[in-house]
N, CA, C and O atoms as CSV, one atom per row, in Angstrom:
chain,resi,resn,atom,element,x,y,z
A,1,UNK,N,N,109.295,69.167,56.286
A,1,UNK,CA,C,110.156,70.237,56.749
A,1,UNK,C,C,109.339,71.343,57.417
A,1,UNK,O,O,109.830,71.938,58.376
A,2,UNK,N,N,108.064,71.666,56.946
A,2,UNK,CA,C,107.461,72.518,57.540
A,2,UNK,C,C,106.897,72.172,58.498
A,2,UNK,O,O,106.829,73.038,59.370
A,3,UNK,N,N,106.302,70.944,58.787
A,3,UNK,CA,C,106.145,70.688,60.352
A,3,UNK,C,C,106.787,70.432,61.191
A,3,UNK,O,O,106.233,70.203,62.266
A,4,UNK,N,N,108.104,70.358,61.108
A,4,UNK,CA,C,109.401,70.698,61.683
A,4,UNK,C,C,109.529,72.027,62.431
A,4,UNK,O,O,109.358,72.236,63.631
A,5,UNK,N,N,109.827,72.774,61.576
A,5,UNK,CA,C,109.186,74.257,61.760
A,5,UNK,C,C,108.518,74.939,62.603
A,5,UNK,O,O,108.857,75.786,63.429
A,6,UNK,N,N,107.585,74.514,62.332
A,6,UNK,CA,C,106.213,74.997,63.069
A,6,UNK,C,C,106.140,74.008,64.538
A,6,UNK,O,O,105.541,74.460,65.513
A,7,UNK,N,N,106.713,72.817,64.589
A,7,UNK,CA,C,106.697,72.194,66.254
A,7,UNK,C,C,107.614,73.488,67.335
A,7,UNK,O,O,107.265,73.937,68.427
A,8,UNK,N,N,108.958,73.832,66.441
A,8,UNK,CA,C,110.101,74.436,66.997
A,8,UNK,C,C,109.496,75.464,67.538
A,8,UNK,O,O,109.526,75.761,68.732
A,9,UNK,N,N,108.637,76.331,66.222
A,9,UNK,CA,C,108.623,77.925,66.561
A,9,UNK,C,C,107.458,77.941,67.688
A,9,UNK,O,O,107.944,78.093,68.809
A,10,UNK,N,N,106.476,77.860,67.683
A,10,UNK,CA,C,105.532,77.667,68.557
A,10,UNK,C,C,105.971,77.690,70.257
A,10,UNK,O,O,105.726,78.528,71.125
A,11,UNK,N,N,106.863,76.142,70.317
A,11,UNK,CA,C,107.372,76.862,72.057
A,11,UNK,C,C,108.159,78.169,72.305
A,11,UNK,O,O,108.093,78.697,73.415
A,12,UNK,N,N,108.877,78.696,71.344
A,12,UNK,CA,C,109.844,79.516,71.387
A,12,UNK,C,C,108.813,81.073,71.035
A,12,UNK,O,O,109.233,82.227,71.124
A,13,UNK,N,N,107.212,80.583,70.576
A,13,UNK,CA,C,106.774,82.092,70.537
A,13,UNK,C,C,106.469,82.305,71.397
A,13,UNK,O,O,106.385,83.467,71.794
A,14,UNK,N,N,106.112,81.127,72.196
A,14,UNK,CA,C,105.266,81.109,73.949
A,14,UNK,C,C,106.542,81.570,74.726
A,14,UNK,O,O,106.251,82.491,75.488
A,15,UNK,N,N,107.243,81.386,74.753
A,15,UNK,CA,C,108.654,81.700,75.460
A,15,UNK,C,C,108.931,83.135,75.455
A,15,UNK,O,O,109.187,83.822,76.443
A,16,UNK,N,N,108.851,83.522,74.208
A,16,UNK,CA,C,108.955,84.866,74.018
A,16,UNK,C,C,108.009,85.642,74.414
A,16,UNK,O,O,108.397,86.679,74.952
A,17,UNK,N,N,106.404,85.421,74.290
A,17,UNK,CA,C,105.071,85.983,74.479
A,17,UNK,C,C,105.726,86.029,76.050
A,17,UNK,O,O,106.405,87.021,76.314
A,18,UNK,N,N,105.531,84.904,77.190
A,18,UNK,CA,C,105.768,85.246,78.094
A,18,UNK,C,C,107.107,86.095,78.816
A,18,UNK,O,O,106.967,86.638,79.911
A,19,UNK,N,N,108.155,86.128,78.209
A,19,UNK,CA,C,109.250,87.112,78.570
A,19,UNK,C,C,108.238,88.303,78.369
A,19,UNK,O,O,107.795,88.896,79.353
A,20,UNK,N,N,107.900,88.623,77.175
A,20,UNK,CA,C,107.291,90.399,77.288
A,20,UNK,C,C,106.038,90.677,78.391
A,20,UNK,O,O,105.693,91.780,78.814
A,21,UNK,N,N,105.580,89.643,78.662
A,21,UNK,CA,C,104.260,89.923,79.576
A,21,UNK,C,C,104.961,89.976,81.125
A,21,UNK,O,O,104.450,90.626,82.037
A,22,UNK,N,N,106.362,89.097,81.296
A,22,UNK,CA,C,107.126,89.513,82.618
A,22,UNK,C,C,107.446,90.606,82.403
A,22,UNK,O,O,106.835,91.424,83.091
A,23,UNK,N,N,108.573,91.241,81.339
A,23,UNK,CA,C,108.693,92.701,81.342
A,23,UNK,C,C,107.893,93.251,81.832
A,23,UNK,O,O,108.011,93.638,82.995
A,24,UNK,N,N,106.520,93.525,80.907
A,24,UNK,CA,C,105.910,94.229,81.179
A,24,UNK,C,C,105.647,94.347,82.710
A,24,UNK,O,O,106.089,95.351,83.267
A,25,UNK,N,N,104.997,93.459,83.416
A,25,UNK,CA,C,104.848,93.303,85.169
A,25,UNK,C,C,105.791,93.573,85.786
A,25,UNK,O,O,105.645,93.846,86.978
A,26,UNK,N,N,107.031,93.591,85.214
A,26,UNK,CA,C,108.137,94.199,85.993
A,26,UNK,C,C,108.325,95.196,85.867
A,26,UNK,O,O,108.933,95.642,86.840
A,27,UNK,N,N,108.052,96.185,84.841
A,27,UNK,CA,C,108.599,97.488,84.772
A,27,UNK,C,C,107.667,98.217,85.221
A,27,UNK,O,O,107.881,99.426,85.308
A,28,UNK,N,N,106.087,97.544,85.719
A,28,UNK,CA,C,104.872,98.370,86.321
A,28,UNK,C,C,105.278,98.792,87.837
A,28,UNK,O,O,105.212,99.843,88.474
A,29,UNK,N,N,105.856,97.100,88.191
A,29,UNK,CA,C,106.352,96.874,89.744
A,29,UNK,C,C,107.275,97.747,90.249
A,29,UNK,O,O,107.424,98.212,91.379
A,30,UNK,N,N,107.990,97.919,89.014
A,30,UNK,CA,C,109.414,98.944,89.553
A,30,UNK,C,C,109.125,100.243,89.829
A,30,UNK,O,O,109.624,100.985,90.674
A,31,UNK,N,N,107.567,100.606,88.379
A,31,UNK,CA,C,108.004,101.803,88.422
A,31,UNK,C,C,106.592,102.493,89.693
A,31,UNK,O,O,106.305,103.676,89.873
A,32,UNK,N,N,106.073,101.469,90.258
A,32,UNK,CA,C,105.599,101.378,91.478
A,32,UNK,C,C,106.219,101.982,92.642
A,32,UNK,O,O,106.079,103.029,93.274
A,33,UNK,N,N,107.276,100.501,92.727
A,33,UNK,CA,C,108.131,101.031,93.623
A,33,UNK,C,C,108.973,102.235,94.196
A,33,UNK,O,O,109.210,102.614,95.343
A,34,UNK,N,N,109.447,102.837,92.527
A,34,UNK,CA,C,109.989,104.350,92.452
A,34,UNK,C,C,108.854,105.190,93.046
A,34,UNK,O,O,108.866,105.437,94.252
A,35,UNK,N,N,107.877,105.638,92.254
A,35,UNK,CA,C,106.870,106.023,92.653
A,35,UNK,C,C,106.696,106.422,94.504
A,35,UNK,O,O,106.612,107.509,95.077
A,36,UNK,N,N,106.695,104.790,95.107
A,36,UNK,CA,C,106.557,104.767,96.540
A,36,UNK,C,C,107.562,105.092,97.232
A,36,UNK,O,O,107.207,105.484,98.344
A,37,UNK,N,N,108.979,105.111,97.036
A,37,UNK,CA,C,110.226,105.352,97.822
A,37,UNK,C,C,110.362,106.658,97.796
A,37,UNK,O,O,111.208,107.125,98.558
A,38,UNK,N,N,109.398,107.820,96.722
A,38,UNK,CA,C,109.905,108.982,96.388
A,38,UNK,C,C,108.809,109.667,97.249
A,38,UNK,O,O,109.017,110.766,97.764
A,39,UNK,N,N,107.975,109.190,97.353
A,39,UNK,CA,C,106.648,109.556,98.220
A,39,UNK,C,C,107.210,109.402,99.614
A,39,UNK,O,O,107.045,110.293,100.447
A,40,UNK,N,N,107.860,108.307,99.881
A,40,UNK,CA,C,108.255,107.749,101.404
A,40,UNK,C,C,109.234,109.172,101.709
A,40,UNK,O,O,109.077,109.839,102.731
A,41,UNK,N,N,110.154,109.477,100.757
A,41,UNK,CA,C,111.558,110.311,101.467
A,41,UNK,C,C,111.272,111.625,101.532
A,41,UNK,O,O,111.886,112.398,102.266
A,42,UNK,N,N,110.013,112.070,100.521
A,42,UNK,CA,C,109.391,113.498,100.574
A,42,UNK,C,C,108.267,113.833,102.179
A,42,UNK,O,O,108.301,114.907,102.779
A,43,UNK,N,N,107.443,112.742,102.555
A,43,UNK,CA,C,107.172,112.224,103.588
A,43,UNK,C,C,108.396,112.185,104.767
A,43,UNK,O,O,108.566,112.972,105.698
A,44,UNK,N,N,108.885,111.445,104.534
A,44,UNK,CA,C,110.083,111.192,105.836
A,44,UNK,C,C,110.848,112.775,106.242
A,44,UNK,O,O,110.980,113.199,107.391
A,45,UNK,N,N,111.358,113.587,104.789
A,45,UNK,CA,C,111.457,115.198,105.016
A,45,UNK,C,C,110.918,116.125,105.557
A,45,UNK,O,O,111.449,116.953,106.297
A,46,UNK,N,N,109.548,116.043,105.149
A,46,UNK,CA,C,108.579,116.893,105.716
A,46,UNK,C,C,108.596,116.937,107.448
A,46,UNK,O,O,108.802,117.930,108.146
A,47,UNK,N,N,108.234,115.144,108.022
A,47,UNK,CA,C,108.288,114.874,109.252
A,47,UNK,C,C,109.763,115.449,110.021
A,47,UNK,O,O,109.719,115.897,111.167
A,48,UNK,N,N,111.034,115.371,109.246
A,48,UNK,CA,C,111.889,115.749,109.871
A,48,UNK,C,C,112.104,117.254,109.871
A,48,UNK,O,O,112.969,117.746,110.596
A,49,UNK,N,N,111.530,117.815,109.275
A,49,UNK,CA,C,111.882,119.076,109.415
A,49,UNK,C,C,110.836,119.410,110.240
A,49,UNK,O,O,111.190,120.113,111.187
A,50,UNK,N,N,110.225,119.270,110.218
A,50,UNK,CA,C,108.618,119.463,111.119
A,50,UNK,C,C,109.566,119.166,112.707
A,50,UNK,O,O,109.700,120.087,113.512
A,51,UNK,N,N,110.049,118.027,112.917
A,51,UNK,CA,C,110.919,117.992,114.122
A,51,UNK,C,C,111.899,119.031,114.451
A,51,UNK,O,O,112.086,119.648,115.499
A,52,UNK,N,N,112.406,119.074,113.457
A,52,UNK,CA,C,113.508,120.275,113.997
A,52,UNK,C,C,113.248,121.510,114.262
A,52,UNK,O,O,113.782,122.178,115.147
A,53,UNK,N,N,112.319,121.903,113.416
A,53,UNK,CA,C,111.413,123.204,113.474
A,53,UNK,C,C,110.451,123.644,114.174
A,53,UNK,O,O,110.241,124.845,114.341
A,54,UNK,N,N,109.850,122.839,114.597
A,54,UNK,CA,C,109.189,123.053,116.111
A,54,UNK,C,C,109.148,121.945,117.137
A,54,UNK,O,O,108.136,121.490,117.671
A,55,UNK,N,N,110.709,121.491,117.378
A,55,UNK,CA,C,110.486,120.597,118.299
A,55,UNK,C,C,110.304,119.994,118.722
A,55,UNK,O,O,110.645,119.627,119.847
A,56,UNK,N,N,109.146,119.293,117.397
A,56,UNK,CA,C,108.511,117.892,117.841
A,56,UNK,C,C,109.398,116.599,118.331
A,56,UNK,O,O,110.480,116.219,117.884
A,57,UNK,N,N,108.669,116.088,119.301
A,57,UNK,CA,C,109.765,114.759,119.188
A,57,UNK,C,C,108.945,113.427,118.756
A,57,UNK,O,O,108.621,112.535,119.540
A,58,UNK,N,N,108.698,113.452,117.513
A,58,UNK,CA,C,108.234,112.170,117.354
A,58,UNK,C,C,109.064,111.232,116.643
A,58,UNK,O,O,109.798,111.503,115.692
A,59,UNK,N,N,108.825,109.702,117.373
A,59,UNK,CA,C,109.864,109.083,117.098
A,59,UNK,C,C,109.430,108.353,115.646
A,59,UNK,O,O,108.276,108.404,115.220
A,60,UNK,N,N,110.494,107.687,114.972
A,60,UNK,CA,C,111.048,107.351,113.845
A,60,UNK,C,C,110.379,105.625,113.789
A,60,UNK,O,O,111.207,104.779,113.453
A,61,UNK,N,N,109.077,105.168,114.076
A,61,UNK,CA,C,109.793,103.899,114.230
A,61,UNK,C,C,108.661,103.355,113.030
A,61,UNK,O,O,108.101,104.171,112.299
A,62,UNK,N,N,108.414,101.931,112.933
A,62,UNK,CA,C,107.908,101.566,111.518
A,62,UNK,C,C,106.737,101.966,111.514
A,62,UNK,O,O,106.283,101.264,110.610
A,63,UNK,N,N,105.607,102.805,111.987
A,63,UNK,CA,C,104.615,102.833,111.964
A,63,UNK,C,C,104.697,104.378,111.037
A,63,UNK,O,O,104.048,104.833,110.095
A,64,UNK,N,N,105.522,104.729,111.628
A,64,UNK,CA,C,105.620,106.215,111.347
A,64,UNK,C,C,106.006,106.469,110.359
A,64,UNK,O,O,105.827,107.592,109.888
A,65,UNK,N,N,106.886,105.193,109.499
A,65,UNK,CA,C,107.292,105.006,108.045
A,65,UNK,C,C,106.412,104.669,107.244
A,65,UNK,O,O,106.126,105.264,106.205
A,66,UNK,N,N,105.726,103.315,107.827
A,66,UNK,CA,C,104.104,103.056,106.961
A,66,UNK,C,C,103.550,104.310,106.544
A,66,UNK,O,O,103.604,104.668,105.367
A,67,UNK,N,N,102.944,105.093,107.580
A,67,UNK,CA,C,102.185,105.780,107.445
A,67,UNK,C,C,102.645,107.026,106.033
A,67,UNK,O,O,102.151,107.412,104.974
A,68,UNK,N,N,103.692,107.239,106.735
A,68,UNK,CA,C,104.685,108.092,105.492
A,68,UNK,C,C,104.727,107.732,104.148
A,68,UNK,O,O,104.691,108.614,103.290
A,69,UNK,N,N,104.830,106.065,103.727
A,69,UNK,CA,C,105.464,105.065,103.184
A,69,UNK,C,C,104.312,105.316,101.964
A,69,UNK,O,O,104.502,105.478,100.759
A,70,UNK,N,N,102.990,105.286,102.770
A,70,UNK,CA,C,101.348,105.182,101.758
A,70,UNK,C,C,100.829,106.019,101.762
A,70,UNK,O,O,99.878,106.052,100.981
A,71,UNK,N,N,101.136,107.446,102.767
A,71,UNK,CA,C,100.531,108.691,101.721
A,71,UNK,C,C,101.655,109.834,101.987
A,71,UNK,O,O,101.194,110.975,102.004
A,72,UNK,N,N,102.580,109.755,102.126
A,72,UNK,CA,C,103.600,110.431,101.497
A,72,UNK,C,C,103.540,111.697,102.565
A,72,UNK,O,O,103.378,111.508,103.771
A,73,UNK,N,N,103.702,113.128,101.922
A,73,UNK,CA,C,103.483,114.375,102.581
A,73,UNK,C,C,102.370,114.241,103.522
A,73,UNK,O,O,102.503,114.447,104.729
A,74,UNK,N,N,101.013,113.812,102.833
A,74,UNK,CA,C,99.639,113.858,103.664
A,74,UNK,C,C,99.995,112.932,105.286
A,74,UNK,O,O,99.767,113.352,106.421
A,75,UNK,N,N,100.546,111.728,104.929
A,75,UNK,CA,C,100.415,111.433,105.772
A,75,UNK,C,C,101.689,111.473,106.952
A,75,UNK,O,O,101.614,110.916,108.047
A,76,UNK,N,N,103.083,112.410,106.368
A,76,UNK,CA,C,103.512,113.049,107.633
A,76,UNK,C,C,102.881,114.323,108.416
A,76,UNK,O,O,103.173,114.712,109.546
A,77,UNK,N,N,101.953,114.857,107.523
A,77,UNK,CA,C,101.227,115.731,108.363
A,77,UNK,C,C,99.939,115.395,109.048
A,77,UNK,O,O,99.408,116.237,109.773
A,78,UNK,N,N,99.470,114.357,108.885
A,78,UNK,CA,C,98.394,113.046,109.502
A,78,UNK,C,C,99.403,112.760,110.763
A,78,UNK,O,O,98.949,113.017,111.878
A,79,UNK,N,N,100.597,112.301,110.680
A,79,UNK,CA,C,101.567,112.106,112.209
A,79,UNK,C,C,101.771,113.230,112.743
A,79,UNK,O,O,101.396,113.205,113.915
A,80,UNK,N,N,102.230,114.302,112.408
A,80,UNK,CA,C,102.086,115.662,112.785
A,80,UNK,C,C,100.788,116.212,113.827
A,80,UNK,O,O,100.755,116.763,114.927
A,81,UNK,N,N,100.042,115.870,113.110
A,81,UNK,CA,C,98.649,116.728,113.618
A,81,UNK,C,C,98.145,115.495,114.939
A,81,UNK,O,O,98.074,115.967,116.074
A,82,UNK,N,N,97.922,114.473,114.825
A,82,UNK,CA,C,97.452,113.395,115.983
A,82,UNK,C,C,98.768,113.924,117.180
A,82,UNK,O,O,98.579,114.294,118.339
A,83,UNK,N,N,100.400,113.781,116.276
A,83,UNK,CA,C,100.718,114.127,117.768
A,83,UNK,C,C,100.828,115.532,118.147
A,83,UNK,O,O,101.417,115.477,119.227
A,84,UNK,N,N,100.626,116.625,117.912
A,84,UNK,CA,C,99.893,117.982,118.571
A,84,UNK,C,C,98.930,117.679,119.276
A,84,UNK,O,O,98.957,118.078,120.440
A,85,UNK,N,N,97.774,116.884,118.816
A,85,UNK,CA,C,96.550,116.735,119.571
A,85,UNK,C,C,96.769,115.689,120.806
A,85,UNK,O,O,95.955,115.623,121.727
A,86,UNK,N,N,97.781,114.989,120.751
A,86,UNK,CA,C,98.460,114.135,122.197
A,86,UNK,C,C,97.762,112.585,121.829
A,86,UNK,O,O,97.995,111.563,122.475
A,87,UNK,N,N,96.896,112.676,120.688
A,87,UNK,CA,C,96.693,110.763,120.551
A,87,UNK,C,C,97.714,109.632,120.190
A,87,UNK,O,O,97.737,108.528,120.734
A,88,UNK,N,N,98.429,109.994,119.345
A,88,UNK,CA,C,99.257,109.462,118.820
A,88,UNK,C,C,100.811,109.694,118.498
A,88,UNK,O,O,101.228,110.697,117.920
A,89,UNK,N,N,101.369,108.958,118.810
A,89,UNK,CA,C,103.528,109.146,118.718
A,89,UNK,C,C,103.956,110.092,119.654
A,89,UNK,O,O,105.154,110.352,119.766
């Protein structure tokens, strides 16, 4: 009876071990993701008000989101400043 037992529980601890180790990778991923979307829209704000407020016309397109996307504020004022200086957008 006890090696009965012990065949059953064994796949079902591995089963379980791995559900918590997905949790875990998932709730890093998510809270990644939050992290990056909140950076992206504080970024994407900055740039738009920066447009409206002095005029800028720089356009919206995926580069300008990347850039926003991976450093947030810094890097709408990284798009900001290249296009004042006329290199870039």
């Amino acid at each position: 009876m006890l090696n009965l037992v012990t065949m059953t529980a064994i796949p079902e601890l591995m089963v379980l071990v791995l559900a918590i180790f997905a949790a875990v990778i998932l709730y890093k991923i998510l809270k990644t993701v939050k992290k990056m979307l909140i950076n992206t829209i504080i970024g994407l704000i900055v740039l738009v008000l920066a447009n409206l407020v002095l005029g800028l016309d720089i356009a919206y397109d995926w580069i300008v989101i990347l850039i926003c996307a991976l450093a947030g504020t810094f890097g709408a004022i990284f798009v900001i400043v290249l296009h004042c200086l006329g290199i870039a957008f």
